[in-house]
TILO-466140 format. One line per field, with one value per atom (N, C-alpha, C): residue in three letters; x negated, y negated, z negated. Coordinates in pm, 1 decimal, always signed. Layout:
// TILO-466140
torvex [ala_...]
u [X_...]
v [Y_...]
w [Z_...]
//
This chain:
// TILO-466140
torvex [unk_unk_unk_unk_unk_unk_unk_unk_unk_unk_unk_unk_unk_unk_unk_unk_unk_unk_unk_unk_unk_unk_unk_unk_unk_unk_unk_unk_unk_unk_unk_unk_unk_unk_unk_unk_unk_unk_unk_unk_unk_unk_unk_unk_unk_unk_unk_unk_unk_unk_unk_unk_unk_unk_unk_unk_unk_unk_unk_unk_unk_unk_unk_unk_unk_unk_unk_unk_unk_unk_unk_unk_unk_unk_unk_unk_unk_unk_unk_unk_unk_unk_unk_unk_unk_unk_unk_unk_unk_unk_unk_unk_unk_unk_unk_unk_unk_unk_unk_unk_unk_unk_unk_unk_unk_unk_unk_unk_unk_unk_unk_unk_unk_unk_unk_unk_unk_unk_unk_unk_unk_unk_unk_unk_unk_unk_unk_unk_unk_unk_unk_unk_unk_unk_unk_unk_unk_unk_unk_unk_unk_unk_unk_unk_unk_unk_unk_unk_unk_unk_unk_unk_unk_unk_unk_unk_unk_unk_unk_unk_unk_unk_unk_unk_unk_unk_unk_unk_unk_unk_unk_unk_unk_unk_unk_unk_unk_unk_unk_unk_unk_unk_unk_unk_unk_unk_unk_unk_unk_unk_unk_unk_unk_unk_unk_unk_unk_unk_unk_unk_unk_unk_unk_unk]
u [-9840.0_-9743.7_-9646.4_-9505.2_-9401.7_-9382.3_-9397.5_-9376.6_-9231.2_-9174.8_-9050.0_-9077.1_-9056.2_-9072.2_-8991.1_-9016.3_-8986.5_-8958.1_-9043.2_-9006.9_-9164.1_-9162.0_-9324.5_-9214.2_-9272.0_-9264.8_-9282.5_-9237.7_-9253.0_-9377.3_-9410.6_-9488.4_-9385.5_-9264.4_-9210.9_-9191.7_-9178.7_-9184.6_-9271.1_-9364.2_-9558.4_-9598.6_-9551.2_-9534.9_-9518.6_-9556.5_-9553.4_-9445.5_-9375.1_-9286.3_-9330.2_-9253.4_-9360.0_-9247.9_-9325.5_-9228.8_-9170.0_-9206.6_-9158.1_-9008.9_-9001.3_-8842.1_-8744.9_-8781.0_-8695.8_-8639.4_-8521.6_-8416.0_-8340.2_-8307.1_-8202.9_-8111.8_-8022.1_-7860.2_-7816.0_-7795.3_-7745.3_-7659.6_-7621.5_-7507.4_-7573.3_-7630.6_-7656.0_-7613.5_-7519.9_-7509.0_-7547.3_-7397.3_-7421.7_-7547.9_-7574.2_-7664.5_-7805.9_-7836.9_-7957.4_-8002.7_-7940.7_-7971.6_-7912.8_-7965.0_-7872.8_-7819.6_-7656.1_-7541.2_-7625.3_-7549.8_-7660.0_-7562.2_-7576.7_-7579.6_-7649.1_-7625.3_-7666.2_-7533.8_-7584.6_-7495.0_-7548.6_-7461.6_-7517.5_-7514.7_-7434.3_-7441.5_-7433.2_-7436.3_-7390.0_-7246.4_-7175.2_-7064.8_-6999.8_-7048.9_-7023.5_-7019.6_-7113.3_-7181.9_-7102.4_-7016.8_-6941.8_-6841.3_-6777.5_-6631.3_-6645.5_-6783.8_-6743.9_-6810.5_-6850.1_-6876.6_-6819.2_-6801.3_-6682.1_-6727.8_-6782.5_-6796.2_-6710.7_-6643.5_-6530.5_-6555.0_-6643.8_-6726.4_-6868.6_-6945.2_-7043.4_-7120.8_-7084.4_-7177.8_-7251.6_-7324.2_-7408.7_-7473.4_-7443.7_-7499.8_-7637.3_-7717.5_-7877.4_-7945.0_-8052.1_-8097.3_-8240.8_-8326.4_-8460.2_-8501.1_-8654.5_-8745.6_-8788.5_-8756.2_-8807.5_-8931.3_-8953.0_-9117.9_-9204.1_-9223.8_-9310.4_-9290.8_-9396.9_-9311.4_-9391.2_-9318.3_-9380.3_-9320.0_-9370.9_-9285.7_-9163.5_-9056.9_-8961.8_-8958.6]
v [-8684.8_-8652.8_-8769.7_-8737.9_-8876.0_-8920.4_-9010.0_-9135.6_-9153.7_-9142.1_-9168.4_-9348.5_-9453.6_-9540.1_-9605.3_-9703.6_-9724.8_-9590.6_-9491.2_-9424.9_-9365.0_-9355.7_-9293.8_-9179.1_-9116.4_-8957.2_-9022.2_-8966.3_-9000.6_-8878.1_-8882.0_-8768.3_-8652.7_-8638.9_-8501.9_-8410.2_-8517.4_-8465.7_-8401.2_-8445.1_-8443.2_-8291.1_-8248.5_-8157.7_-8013.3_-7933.1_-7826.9_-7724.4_-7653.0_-7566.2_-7485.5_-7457.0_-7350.4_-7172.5_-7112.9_-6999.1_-6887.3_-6934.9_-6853.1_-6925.2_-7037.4_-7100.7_-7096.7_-6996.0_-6990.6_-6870.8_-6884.7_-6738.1_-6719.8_-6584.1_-6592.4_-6522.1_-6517.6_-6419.0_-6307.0_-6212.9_-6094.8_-5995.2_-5923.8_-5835.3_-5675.3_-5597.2_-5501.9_-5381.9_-5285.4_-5165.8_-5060.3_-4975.5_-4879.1_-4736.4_-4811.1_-4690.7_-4782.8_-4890.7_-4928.0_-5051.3_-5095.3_-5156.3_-5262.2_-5375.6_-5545.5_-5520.3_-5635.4_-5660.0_-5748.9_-5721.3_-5811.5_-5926.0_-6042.2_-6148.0_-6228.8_-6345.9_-6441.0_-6510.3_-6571.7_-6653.5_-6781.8_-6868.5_-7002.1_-7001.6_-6931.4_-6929.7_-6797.3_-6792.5_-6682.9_-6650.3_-6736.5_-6731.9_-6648.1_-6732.0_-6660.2_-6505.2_-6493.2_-6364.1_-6265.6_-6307.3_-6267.3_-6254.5_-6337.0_-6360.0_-6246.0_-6197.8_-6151.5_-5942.5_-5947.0_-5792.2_-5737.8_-5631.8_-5512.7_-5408.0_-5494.3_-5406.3_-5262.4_-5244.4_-5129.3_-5000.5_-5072.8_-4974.1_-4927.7_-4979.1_-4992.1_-5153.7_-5219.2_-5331.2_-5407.1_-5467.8_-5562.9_-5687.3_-5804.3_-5912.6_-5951.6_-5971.7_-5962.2_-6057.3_-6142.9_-6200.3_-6174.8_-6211.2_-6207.2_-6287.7_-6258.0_-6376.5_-6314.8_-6335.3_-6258.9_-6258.7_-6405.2_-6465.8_-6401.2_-6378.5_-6312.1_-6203.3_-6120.5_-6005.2_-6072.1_-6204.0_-6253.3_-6208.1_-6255.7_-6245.8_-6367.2_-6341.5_-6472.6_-6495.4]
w [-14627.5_-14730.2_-14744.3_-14770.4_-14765.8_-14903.1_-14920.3_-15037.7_-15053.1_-15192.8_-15186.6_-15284.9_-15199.5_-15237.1_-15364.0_-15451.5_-15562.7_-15701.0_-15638.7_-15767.7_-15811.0_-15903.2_-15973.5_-16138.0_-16118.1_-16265.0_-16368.9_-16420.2_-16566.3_-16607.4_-16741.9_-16804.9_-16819.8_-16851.5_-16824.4_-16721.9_-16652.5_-16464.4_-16439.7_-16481.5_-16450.2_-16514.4_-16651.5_-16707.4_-16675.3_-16606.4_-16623.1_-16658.0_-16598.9_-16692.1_-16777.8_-16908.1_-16939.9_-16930.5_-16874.4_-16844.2_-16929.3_-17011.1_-17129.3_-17189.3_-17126.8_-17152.3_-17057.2_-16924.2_-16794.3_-16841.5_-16882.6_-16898.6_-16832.3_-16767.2_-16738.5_-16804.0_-16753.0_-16789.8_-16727.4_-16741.4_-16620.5_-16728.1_-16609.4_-16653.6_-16656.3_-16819.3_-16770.6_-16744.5_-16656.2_-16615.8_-16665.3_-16707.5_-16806.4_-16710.9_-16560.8_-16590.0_-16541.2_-16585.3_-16604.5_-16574.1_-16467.2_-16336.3_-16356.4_-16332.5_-16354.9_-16218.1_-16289.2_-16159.8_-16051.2_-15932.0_-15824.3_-15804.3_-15942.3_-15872.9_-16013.5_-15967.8_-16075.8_-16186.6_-16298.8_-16405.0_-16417.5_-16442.1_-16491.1_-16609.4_-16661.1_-16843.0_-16897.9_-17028.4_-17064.7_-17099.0_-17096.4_-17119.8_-17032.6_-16927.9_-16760.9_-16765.6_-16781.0_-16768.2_-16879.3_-17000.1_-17089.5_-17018.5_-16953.1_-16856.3_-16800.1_-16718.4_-16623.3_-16647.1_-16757.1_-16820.1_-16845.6_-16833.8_-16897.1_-16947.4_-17115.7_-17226.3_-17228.5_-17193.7_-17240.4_-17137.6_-17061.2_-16942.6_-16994.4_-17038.4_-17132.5_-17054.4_-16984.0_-16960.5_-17104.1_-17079.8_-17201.6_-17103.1_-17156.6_-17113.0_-17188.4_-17136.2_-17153.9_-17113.3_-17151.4_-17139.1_-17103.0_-17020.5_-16978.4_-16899.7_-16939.2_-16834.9_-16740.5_-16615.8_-16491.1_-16438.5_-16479.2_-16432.1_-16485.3_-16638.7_-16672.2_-16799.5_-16855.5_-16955.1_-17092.9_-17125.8_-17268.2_-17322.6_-17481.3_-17604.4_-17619.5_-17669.2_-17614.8_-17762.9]
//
């Protein structure tokens, strides 16, 4: 295994994600189906919807079906 020399983690590093805080953003389609691509924000994802079509920008966790 390769050593990246002079560096050691901190405890956040070390940490775990927890997946109930991985959201994403998507664009949802007035007939069901998220747009096929990705957002970095939601803003984005506002820019790029067209409410007036029926789109809705939505938020979900893909990883898993928690309670958010």
């Amino acid at each position: 295994m390769a050593e990246i020399v002079g560096w050691s983690p901190t405890e956040q590093q070390l940490e775990p994600d927890d997946v109930r805080e991985q959201i994403s953003v998507g664009v949802l389609l007035p007939n069901g189906r998220l747009a096929g691509r990705s957002f970095a924000s939601r803003a984005e994802a506002e820019a790029w919807a067209r409410p007036e079509d029926g789109e809705q920008v939505v938020e979900f966790n893909a990883i898993c079906d928690c309670d958010m």
